[in-house]
Every structure is written in C-alpha cells, then in structure tokens.
C-alpha positions as CSV (number, residue, x, y, z in Angstrom):
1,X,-30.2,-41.2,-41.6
2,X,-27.2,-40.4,-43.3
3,X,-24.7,-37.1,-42.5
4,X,-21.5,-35.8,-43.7
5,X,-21.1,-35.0,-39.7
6,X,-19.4,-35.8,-37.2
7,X,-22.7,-36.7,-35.2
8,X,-21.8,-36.6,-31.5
9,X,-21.3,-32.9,-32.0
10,X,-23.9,-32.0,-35.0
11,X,-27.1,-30.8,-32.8
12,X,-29.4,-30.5,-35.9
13,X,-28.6,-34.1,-36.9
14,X,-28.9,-35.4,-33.2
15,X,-31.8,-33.1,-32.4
16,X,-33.8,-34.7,-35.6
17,X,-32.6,-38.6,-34.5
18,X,-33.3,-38.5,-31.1
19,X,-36.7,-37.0,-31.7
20,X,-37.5,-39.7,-33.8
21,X,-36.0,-42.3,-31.8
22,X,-38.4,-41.5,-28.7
23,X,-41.4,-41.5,-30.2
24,X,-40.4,-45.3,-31.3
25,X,-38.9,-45.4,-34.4
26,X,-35.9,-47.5,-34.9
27,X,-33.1,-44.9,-36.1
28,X,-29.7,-45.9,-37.5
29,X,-27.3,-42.8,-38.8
30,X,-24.8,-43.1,-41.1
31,X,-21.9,-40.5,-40.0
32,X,-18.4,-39.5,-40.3
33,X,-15.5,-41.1,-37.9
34,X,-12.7,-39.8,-36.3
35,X,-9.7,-41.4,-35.1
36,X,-10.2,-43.4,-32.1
37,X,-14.1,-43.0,-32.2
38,X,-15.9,-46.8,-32.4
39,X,-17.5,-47.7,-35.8
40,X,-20.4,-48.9,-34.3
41,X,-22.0,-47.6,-31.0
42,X,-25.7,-46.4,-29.4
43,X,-26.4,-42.8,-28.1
44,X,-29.5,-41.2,-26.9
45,X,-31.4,-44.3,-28.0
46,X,-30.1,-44.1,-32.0
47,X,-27.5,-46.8,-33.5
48,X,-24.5,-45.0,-35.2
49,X,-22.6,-46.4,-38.0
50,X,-19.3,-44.5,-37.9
51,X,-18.2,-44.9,-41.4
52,X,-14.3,-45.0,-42.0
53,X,-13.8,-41.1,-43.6
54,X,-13.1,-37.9,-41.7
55,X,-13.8,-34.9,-41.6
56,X,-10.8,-33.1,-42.6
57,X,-10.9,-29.7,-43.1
58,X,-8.9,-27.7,-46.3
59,X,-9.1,-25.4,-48.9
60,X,-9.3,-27.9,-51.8
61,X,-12.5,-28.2,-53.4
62,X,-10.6,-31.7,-55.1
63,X,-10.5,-32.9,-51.6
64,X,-13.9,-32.1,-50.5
65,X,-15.2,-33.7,-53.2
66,X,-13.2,-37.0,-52.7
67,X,-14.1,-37.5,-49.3
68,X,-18.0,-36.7,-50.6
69,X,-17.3,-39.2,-52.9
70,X,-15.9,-42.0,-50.9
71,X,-18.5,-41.5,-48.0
72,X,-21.3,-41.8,-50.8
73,X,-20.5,-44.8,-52.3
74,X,-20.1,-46.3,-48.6
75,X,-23.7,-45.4,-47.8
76,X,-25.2,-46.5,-50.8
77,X,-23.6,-49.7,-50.2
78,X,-24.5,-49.5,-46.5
79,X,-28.1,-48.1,-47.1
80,X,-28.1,-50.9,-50.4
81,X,-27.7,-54.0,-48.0
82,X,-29.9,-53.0,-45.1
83,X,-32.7,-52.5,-47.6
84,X,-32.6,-55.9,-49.2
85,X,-32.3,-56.9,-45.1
86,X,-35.4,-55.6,-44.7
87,X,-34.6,-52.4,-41.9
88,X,-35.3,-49.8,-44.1
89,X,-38.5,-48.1,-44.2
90,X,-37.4,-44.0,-44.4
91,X,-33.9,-42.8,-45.4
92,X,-33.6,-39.2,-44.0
93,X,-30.2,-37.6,-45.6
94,X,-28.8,-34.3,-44.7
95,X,-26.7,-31.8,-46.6
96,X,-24.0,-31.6,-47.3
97,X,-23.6,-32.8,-50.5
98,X,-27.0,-32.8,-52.0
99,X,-26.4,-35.9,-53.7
100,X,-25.9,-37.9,-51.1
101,X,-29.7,-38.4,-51.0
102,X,-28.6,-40.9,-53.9
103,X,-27.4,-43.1,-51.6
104,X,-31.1,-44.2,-51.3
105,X,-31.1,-45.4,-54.5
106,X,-32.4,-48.6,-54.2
107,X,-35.0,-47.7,-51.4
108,X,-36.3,-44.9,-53.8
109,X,-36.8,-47.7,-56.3
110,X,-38.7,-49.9,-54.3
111,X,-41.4,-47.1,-53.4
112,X,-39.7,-46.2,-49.7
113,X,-39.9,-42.3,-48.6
114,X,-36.9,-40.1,-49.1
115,X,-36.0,-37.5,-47.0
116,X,-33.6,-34.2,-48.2
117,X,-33.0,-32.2,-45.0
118,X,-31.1,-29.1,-46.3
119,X,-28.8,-27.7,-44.0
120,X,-27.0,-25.3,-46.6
121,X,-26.7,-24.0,-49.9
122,X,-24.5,-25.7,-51.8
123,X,-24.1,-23.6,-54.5
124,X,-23.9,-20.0,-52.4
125,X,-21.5,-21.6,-50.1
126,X,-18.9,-23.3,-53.0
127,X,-19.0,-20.0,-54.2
128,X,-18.5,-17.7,-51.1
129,X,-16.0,-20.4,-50.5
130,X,-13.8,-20.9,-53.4
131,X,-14.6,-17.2,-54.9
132,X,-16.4,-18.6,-57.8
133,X,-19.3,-15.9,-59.5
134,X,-22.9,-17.5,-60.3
135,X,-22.0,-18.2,-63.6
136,X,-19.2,-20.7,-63.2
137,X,-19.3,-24.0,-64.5
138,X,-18.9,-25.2,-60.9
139,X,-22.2,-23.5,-59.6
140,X,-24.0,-24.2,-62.4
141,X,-23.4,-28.1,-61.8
142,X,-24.0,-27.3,-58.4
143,X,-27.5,-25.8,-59.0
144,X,-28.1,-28.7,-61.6
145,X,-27.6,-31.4,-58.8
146,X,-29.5,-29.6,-55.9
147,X,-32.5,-29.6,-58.5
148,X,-32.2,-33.2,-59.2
149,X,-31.5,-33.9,-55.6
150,X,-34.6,-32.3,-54.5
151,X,-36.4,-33.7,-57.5
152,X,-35.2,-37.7,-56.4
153,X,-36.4,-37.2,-52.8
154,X,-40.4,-37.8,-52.1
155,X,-39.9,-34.6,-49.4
156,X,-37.4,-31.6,-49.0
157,X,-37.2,-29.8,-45.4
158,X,-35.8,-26.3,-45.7
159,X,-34.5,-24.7,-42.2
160,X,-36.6,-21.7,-42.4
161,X,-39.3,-19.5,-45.0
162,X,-36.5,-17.5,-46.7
163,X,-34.5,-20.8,-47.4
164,X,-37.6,-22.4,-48.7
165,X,-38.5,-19.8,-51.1
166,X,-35.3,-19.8,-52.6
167,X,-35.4,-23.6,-53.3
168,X,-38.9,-23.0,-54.7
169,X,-37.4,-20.5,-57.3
170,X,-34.8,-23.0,-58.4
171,X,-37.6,-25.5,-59.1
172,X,-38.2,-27.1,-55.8
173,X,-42.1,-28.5,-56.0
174,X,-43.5,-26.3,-53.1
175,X,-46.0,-29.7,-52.4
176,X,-43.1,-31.4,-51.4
177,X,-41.5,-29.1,-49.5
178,X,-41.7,-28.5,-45.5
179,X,-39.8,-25.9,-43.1
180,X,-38.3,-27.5,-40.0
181,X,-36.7,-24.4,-38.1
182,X,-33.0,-25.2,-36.6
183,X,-34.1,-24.3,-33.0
184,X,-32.5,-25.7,-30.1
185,X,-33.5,-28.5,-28.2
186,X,-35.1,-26.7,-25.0
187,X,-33.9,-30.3,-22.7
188,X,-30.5,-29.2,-23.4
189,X,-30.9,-25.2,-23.6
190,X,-32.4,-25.1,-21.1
191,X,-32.7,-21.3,-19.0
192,X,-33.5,-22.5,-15.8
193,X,-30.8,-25.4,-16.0
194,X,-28.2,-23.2,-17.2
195,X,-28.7,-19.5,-17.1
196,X,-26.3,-17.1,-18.6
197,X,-24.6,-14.7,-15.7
198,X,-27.8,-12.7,-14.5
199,X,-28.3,-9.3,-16.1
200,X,-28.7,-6.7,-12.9
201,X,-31.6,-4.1,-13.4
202,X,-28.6,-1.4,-12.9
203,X,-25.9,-0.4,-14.9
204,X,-22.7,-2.1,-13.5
205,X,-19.2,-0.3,-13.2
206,X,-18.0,0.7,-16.5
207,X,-14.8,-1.5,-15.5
208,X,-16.1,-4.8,-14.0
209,X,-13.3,-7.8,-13.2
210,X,-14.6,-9.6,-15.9
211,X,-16.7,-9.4,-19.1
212,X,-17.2,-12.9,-20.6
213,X,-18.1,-13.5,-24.4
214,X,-18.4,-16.3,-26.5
215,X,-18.0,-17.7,-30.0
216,X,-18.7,-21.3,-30.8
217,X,-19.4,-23.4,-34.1
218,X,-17.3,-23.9,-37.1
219,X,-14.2,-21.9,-37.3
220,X,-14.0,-21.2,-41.1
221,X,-13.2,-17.5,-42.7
222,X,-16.8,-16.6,-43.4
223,X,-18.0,-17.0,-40.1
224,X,-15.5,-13.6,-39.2
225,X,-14.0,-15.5,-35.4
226,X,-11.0,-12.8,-36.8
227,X,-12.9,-10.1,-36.3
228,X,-14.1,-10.9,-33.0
229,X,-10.6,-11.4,-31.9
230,X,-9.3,-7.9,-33.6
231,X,-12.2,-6.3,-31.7
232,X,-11.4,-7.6,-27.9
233,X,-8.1,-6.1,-29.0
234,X,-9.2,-2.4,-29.3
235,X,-11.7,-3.1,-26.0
236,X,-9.9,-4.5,-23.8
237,X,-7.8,-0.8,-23.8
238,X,-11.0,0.4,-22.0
239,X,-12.3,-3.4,-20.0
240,X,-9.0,-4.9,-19.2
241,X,-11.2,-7.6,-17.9
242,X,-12.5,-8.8,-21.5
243,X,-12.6,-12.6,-21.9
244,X,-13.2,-14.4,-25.4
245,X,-13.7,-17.7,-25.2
246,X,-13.6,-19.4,-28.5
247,X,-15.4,-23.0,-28.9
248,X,-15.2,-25.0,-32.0
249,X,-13.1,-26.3,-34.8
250,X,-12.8,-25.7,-38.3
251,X,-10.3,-24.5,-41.4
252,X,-9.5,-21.1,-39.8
253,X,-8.8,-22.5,-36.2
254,X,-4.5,-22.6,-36.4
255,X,-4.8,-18.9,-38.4
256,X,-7.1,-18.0,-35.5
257,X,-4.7,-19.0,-32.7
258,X,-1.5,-17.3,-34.6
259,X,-3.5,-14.0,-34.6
260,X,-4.2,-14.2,-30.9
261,X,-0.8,-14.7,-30.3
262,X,0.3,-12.0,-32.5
263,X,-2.0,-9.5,-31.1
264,X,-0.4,-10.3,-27.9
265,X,-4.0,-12.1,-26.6
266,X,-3.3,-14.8,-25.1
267,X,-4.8,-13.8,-21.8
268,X,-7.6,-12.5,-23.1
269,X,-9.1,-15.1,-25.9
270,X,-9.1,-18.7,-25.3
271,X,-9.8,-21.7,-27.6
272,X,-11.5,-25.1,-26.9
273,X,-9.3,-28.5,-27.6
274,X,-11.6,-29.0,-30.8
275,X,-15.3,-29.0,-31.3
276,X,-17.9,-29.9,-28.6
277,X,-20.8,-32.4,-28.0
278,X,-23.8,-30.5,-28.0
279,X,-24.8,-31.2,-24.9
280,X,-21.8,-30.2,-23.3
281,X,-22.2,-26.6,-24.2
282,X,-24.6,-24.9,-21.8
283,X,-22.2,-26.2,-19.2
284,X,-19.4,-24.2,-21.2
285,X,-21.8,-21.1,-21.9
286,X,-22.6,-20.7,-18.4
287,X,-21.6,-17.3,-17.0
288,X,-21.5,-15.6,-20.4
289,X,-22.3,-12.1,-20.5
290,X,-22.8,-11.6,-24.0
291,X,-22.4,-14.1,-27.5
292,X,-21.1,-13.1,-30.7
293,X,-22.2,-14.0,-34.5
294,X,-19.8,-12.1,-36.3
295,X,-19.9,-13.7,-39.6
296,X,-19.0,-12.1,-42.7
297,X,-22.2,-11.2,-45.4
298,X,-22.1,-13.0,-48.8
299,X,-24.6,-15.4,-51.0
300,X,-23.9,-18.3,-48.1
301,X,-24.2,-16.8,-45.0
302,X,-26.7,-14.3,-45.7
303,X,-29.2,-17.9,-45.8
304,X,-28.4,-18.7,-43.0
305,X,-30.1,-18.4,-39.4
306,X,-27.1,-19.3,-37.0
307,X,-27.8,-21.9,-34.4
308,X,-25.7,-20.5,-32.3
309,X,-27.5,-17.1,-32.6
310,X,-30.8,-19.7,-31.4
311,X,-28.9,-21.2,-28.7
312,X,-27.3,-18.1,-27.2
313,X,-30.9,-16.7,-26.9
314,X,-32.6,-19.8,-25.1
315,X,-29.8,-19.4,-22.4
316,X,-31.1,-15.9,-22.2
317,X,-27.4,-14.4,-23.4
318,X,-27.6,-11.3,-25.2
319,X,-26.4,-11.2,-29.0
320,X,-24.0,-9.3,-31.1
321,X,-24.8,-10.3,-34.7
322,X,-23.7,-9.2,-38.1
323,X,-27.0,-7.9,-40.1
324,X,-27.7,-10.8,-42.5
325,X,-30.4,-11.3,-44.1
326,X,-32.3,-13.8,-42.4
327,X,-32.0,-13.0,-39.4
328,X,-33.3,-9.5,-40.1
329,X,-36.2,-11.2,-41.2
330,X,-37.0,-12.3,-37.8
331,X,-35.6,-10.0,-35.3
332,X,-35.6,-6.6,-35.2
333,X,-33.0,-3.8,-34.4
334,X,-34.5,-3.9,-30.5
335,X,-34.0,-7.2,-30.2
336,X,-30.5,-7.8,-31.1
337,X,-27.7,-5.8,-31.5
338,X,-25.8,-5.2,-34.7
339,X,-21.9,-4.5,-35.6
340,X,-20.6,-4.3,-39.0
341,X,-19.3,-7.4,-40.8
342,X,-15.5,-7.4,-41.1
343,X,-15.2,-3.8,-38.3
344,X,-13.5,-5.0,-35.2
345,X,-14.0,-1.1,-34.4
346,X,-18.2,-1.7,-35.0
347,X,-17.6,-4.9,-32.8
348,X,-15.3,-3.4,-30.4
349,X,-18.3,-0.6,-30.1
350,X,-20.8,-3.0,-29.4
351,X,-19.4,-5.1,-26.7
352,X,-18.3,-2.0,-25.2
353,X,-22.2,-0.7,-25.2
354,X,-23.2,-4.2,-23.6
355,X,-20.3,-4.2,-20.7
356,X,-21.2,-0.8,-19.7
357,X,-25.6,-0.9,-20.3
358,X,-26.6,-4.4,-18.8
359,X,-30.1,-3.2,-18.8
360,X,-29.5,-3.2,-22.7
361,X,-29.3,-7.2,-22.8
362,X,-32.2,-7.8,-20.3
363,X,-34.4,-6.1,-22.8
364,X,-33.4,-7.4,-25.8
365,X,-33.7,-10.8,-23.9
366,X,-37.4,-10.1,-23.2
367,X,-38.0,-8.9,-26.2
368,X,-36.7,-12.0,-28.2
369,X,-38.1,-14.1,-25.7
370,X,-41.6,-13.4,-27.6
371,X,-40.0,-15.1,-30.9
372,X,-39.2,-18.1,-28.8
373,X,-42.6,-18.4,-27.5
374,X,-43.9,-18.7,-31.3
375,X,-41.1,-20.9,-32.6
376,X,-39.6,-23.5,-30.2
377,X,-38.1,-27.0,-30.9
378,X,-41.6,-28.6,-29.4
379,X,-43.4,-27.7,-31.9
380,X,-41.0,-28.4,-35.1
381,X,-40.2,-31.5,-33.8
382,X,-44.1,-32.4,-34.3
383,X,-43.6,-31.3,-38.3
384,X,-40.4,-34.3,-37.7
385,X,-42.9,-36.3,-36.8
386,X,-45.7,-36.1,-39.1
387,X,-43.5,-35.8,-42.0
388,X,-42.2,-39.7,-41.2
389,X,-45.4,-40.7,-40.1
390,X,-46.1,-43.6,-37.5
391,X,-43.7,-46.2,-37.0
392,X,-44.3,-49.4,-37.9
C-alpha cells in the first residue's frame, strides 16, 4: 500500500491494511513521517515504511505539489526494488495524488494488480481550495491525470455510489470500478464499548451543568470548525455549560485557536495537542452529547460522506450536519439534523434544540441505526477482500 498519510492516525488506510493483514496477506504501507516517528516499525500486524516527507500543512499549491513529488519518486523507487525482490504481488495506492498509483510502474508492467482507492476528488478539492473555476488550466490537468490514473490501475474503489458515478462520467470503465463505503471499523466504534452519554427518555433541564460536543478530523477552512466555534458563542448565552471539544489538526488549527481566544472562549472550546490515532478516539468521544459536521458546501465537500459523520453515529451520538449532497442521499431530514453552512446562528439553533429535546437524538439514533444495519464495515471489508483475492 502506499498513502500520502500519516498512517497511525488515517482510519480508512488502517481500516483497509489491517483487514487485509488478518485474513493473511503480507501488507507493507508506504506512508508519510513525522519527526521523531521510526522509519520502519509493525502495527496491527502490517509493516510500515515511514518514508522521510511530512505532512506539512499550507496554502501553497507549489508546496503540495513538491512534497507529492518527492514522496512519489521515493515509492516508485521503494515499490521498484521490492518488485524485482520478489514481495510484491498487489500495490493498493490511495489518494491523494492520483498519480501516485504510478509509483507501480514496474509492477503494472510485469502483469501485477493495481489498486486506485480514491479517497477524494482531486480536481473539486484544488479548486474549492485554491478558488480555481472548472475551466482552469490547473483542473483541467487535474481531470486529465485522474483519467489516466484510473485508466493505469487494473481496479478503481470509489467510497460510495454518488462518487462512483461521477468517476464513471469522467471516463472511469464502470467494469473496473467497485464501491468500498468509508464506514467505521465496528472493533473500534464500538456502542457497547464506548457509548456516547445516555440519551434519557425525558427532556432534561433546559440548563444542564454540562452539554458536551465534538468536532474531530482535519481542521482546514472548508470543513467550517469556525462556525462551530462562532455558534457555542451565541449558545452558551442561554447553556453556560456548553463544551466544544475540538480534535484534530490541520491548516486552519492556529486561526482556529486565535478566534477562541478572541471570542473570549477559552473555557468553553478546547483543542487536542494535534491529531489522534484512530483508535484512541472513542475513548476521547465518550460522554459526548451531540457531534458536529459543519463543513462549508462546494464541488469538494459536497462528495464527500464524512467519516466522522459514520463514526459519531456507531457510538450512538446524535449529529448536526451541514446538508451536502451525499449525505442527503442517504439520510433523511429525521434522521439527522441540519444547520446552515457558514450560520453560527443556524448552528447555535440547533445545538440549542438538542440540549433542551434529548428525546430528539434518541430517535434520530434509532432511526439511523437502520442505515447501519444495511451498510457496516463487515460487509465492505468482504468487497476488500475479494477484490485482492486469496493470498498466496
């Protein structure tokens, strides 16, 4: 496997390794290292190659692309030498960048599989990112790569139908295309293991000590953690006991903190040292009453079905969730609630609503509890399977 990631704390990339790892593969991933980490160690029964490029986060697209750069030609030399060592019979990229499924080069030549797991869009999100319309020469060449990306590996997994159709309409060959949802691993999300704070059958005090909600994953601008925080300002004038706890890392994390402290917040919205091993976090989610997905709508994020959205409802937490696209596709207005993307006073509004209607949660719980009996990890991590086949 190779991943732009930092892999102790990517749950897709872990979730897909370790899968593959117990039912007896031999897995090796290719990842990103921070300072301090080891190049070279073993978790959950996969080997990880740390390679020597961080993640560093920014707002230059010439920077992105030289770290893309250098941790591509590191792979394909990596991926190069343990094919002619004989230990390659699968390379299993993931996005971002499309063409790091290049890196296989050699593999591919030789008649081995080759794996694209897209995460994202590349070109929606360089353009939500860097403001750049659809007709830009940098989308274009965007678009042009994911199509020869896609057309280099032997199979393309898509994270779920409406992310799969639009791959097919860019020239994707629907044969060679499967959808593995990004749905949480159920031994680590686990409800019984580590419940959210029960939701009482009756409505609570409209002023209890404390109201606890959560963001966690990437802090970047388009993922709105700003609004969140602009919201627990207007409600905690009516639930002094409001608590935001913010988990994660990301571009927008020091802009984040000098708004809290602006606002005057500091007792009421804290942050996590950095971003979190996934299975750390139901121990940190514990005793949430309700998790926010605030992101802000454009071309990006309105592909995208949040895993934190997925994870926050195998806990059994009820969701606040900006209306995009996809996830509208699959839940309904009962079973979430809605605020409006970029309106702390929609936000503020709705986490009011929850605080002071606990019975509101408990429903929607049930009621999305019916999506996660169709659609659980179990069942995509079979798809895993069968699309690598036996191990030899």
């Amino acid at each position: 496997m190779i991943a732009f990631t930092h892999y102790d704390a990517d749950p897709r990339v872990r979730r897909e390794a370790e899968a593959l790892a117990a039912a007896g593969h031999r897995v090796r991933v290719l990842a990103l290292r921070d300072r301090g980490e080891p190049a070279h160690g073993e978790l959950g029964g996969v080997e990880i190659f740390r390679l020597p490029v961080a993640r560093k986060r920014g707002s230059s697209s010439a920077s992105y692309l030289g770290r893309y750069g250098l941790f591509f030609l590191l792979s394909l030399l990596h991926t190069s030498m343990a094919f002619v060592g004989g230990k390659i019979d699968t390379v299993h990229v993931h996005t971002m960048p499309d063409f790091l499924v290049f890196a296989a080069l050699l593999p591919r030549i030789f008649g081995r599989k080759v794996i694209l797991d897209v995460h994202d869009m590349m070109p929606e999100l360089f353009g939500a990112k860097f403001r750049a319309g659809d007709k830009s020469l940098a989308v274009r060449l965007l678009k042009l790569q994911e199509n020869l990306s896609t057309r280099f590996a032997n199979r393309v997994i898509a994270v779920h139908d409406p992310h799969r159709d639009v791959l097919l309409a860019r020239n994707t060959h629907p044969h060679k295309t499967e959808v593995i949802m990004n749905l949480p691993d159920e031994r680590i999300f686990s409800r019984n293991g580590h419940a959210s704070r029960p939701h009482e059958e009756t409505p609570r005090p409209e002023r209890p000590a404390t109201y606890n909600i959560v963001y966690h994953g990437t802090l970047a601008p388009r993922h709105g953690v700003d609004t969140a925080i602009r919201a627990c300002d207007i409600a905690r004038r009516e639930l002094p006991g409001l608590r935001l706890r913010v988990i994660g890392d990301g571009d927008d994390r020091q802009a984040l903190l000098d708004l809290t402290q602006r606002k005057g917040l500091e007792d009421v919205v804290s942050f996590s040292e950095g971003a979190v091993p996934v299975d750390r976090l139901p121990d940190l989610l514990t005793g949430t009453d309700l998790g926010l997905v605030p992101s802000r709508v454009d071309p990006s994020t309105d592909l995208m079905l949040p895993s934190k959205l997925m994870e926050y409802l195998q806990l059994g937490i009820p969701v606040v969730c900006s209306p995009l696209r996809v996830v509208r596709h699959y839940f309904s207005d009962d079973g979430l609630t809605y605020a409006e993307p970029g309106n702390p006073s929609s936000w503020a509004a709705a986490i009011l609503r929850h605080a002071r209607d606990p019975r509101l949660g408990a429903e929607q719980i049930a009621r999305c509890d019916a999506f996660l009996a169709r659609h659980s990890w179990d069942c995509e991590k079979q798809k895993l399977l069968a699309l690598h086949g036996p191990n030899s």
